[in-house]
C-alpha positions as a printed Julia matrix, in Angstrom:
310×3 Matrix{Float64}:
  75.54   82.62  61.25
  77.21   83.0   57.69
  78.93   86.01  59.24
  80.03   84.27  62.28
  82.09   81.77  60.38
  83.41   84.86  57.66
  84.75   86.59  60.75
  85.77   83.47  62.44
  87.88   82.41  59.34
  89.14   86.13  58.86
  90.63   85.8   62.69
  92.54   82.8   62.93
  94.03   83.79  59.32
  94.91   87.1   60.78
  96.43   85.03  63.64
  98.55   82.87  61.57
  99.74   85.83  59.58
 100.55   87.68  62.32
 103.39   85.34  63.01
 106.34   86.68  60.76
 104.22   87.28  57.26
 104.61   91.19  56.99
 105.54   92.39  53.56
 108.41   93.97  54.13
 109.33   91.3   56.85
 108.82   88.55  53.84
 110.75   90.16  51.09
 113.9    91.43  53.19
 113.99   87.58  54.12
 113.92   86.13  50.07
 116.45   88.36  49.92
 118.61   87.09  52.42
 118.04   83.77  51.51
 118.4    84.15  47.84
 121.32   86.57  47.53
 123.22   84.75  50.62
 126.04   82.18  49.69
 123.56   79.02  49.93
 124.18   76.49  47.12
 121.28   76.29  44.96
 120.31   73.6   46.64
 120.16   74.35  49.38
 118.04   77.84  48.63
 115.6    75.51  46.18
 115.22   73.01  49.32
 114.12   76.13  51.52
 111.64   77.59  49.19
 109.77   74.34  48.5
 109.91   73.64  52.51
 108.21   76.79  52.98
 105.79   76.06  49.96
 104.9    72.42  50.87
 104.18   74.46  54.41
 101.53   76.56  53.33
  99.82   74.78  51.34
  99.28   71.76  53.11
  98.22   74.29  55.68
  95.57   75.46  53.34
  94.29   72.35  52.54
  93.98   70.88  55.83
  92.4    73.97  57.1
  89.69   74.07  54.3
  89.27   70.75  54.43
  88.56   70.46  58.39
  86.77   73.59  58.21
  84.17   72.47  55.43
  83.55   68.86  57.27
  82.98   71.36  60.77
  80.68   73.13  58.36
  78.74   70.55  57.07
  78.02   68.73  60.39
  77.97   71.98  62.22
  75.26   74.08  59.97
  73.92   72.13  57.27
  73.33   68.27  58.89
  70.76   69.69  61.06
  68.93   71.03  57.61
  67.62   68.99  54.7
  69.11   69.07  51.4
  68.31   70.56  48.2
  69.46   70.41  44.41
  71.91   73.57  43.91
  69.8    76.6   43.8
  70.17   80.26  44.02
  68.29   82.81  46.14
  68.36   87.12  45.72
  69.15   88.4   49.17
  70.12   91.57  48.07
  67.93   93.35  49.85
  68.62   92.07  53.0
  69.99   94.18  56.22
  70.53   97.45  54.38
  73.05   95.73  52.1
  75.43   95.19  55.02
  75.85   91.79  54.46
  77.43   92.22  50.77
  79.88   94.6   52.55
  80.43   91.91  55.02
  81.52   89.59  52.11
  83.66   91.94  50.54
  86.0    92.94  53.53
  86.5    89.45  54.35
  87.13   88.19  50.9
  89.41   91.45  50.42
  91.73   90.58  53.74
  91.52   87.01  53.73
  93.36   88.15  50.15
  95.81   90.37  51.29
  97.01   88.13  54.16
  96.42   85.36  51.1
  99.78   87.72  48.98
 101.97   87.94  51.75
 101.67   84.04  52.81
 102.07   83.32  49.03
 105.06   85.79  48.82
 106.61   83.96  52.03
 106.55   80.5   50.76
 108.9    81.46  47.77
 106.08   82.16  44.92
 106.89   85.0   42.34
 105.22   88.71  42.99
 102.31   87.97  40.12
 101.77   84.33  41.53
 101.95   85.43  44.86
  99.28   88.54  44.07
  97.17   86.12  42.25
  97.39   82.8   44.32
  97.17   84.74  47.53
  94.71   87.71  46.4
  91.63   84.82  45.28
  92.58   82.81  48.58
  89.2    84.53  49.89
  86.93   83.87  46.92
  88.02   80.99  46.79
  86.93   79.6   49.89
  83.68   82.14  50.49
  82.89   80.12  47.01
  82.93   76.89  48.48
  80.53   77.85  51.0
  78.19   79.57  48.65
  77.9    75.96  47.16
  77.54   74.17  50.37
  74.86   77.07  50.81
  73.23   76.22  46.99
  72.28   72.6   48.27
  70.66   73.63  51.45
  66.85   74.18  51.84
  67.58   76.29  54.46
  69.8    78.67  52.49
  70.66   79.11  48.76
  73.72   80.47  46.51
  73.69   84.05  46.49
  74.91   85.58  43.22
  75.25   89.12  45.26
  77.7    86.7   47.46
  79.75   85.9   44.82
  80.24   89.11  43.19
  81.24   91.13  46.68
  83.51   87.83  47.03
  85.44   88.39  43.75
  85.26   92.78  44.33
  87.47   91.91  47.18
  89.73   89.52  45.95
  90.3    92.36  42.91
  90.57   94.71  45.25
  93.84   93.45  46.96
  95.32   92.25  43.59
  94.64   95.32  41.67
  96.43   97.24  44.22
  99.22   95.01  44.91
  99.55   95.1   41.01
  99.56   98.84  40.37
 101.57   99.97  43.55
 102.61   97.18  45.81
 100.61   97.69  48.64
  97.16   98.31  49.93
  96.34  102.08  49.96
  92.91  101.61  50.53
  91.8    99.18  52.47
  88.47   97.52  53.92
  88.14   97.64  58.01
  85.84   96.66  60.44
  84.57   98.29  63.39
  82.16   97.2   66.21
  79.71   99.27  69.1
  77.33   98.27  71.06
  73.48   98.89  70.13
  69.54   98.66  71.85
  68.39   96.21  68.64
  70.18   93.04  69.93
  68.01   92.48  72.86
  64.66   93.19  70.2
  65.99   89.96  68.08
  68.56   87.75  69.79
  68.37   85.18  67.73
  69.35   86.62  64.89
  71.43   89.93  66.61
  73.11   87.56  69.43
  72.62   86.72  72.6
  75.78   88.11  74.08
  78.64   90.52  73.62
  80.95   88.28  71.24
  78.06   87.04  69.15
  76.47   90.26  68.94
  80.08   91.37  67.51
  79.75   89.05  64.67
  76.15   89.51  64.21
  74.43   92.57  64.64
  74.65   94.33  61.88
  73.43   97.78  63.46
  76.54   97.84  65.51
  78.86   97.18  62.97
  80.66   99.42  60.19
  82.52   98.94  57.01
  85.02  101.31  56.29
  87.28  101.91  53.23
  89.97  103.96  54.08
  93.09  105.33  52.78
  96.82  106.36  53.3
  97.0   110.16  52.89
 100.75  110.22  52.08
 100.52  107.14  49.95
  97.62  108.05  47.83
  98.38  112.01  47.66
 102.41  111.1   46.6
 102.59  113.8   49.83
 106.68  114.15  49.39
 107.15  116.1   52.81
 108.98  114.0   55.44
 107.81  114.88  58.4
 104.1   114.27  57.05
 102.77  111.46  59.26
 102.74  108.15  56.84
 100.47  106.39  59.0
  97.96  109.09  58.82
  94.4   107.69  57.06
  91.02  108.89  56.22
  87.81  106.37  56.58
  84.52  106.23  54.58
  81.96  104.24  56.66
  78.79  102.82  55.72
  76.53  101.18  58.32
  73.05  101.21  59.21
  70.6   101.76  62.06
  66.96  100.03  63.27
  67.87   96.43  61.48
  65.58   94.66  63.71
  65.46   91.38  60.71
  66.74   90.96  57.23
  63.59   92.95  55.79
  62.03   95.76  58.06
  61.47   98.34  55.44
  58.25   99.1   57.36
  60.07  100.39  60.21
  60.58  103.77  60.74
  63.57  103.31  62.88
  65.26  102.41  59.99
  67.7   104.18  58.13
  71.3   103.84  56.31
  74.52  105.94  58.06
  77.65  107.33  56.48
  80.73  108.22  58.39
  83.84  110.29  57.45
  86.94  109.77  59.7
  89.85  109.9   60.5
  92.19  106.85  60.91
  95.61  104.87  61.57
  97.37  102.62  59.07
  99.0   100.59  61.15
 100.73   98.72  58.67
 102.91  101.95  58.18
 104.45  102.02  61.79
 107.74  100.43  61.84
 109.38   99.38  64.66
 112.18   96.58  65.63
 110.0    94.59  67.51
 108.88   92.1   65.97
 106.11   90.59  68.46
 104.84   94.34  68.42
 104.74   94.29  65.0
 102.65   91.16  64.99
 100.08   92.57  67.19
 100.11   95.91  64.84
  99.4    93.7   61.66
  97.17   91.94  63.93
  94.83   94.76  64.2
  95.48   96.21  61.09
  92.04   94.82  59.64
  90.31   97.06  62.34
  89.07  100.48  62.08
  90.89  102.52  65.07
  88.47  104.76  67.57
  88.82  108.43  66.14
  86.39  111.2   65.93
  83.8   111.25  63.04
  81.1   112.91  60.99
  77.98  111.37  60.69
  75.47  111.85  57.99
  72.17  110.36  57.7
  68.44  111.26  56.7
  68.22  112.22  59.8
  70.8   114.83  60.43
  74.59  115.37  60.74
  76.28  114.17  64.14
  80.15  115.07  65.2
  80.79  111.91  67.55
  84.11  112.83  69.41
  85.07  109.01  69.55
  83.36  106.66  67.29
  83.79  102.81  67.36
């Protein structure tokens, strides 16, 4: 369920994003704006517009999702005085990853709103880049005063790694070189547990962790300083963790259990240009997803080429 709503949140801030809030997009504007012949007042009246914008858009949105929240999860479950719980151990550790990727692209849409509205690079990269620990915080304290739940410390630290991992890189280089994806198949395990897996296609998306996989990837050209011009700058390679036989948090019992590690190939699709700008919406639209490509699997098990691999 915590997932659900991570995911959830991640989407409809990829969705507002998606509108016009592409780096490049945002800073050729400022500098239209600011190096065009507007009076200064004129320029100061549409930066604060554009600030007042977002963050009243912030704070109605955390505001109406945390009352959805409380009546939605935690009404139905008594409460408790603040309290934390070790869940570290549960589903092979795919949870923390879970955490992390959201916190880190939550943050990196988080830059580029902040950069939009008028803030400064650093306050942009800071304001925006904690955007996701921020609120993933919040809930980890509406968590801490549930009995049903608890505060997870392990929660809070994969929260913050991906919050630093969009500001350190927007600090050193000015974009994301490596970045955290997502991708999604379809597995046997959901129909074991449905409860806790799903019950259909969409919730077993957002739940099942044996289906899903956490990739960090990275921009071959950007991250190799590759100075040959034909060399394809959208061209990516993935590291993938997931795991398989996650029938319930703890099954260490099983022997259908195990942990998988993928190598892949990928697309940054942040690096494809074109003058379009609803395309380019729906290309920074899926930019947080890992694309179909083939891939190396490696487990205790054995090693598996996979042609296509979702």
């Amino acid at each position: 369920m915590k997932l659900f709503f991570r995911l959830f949140l991640l989407f409809v801030c990829i969705q507002i994003n998606a509108q016009n809030l592409r780096s490049d997009t945002v800073i050729n504007l400022k500098e239209q704006v600011f190096n065009s012949e507007l009076s200064f007042e004129e320029k100061f009246i549409f930066r604060n517009n554009r600030r007042s914008a977002l963050l009243i858009s912030l704070a109605s949105f955390y505001t109406a999702t945390l009352i959805s929240l409380d009546q939605a999860w935690y009404a139905d479950y008594p409460r408790s005085r603040f309290h934390f719980i070790n869940d570290n151990g549960e589903w092979l550790q795919m949870d923390k990853l879970g955490h992390m990727a959201s916190s880190y692209n939550i943050g990196v849409i988080g830059i580029n709103s902040f950069k939009w509205a008028g803030f400064n690079t650093n306050q942009a990269i800071w304001y925006g880049g904690m955007t996701g620990s921020f609120f993933l915080t919040i809930i980890e304290i509406l968590d801490g005063t549930s009995k049903q739940w608890g505060a997870s410390p392990g929660d809070l630290i994969a929260n913050t790694a991906g919050s630093f991992l969009a500001i350190g890189q927007a600090l050193k280089w000015g974009e994301q070189r490596l970045q955290l994806k997502y991708s999604y198949h379809h597995t046997k395990w959901a129909n074991i547990n449905p409860e806790q897996l799903g019950n259909n296609d969409i919730e077993r998306m957002l739940k099942d962790y044996n289906g899903q996989t956490y990739w960090l990837t990275f921009n071959v050209k950007s991250i190799s300083n590759i100075n040959i011009d034909n060399f394809p700058a959208w061209l990516s390679l993935g590291f993938g963790y997931s795991g398989e036989g996650m029938i319930k948090p703890y099954n260490y019992d099983s022997n259908d259990l195990y942990r998988q590690y993928f190598l892949s190939l990928d697309i940054d699709l942040n690096k494809i240009k074109t003058k379009n700008k609803t395309l380019n919406s729906i290309l920074n639209l899926f930019g947080q997803l890992k694309i179909p490509a083939p891939t190396l699997e490696f487990s205790n098990r054995n090693i598996t080429f996979h042609p296509i691999f979702y």
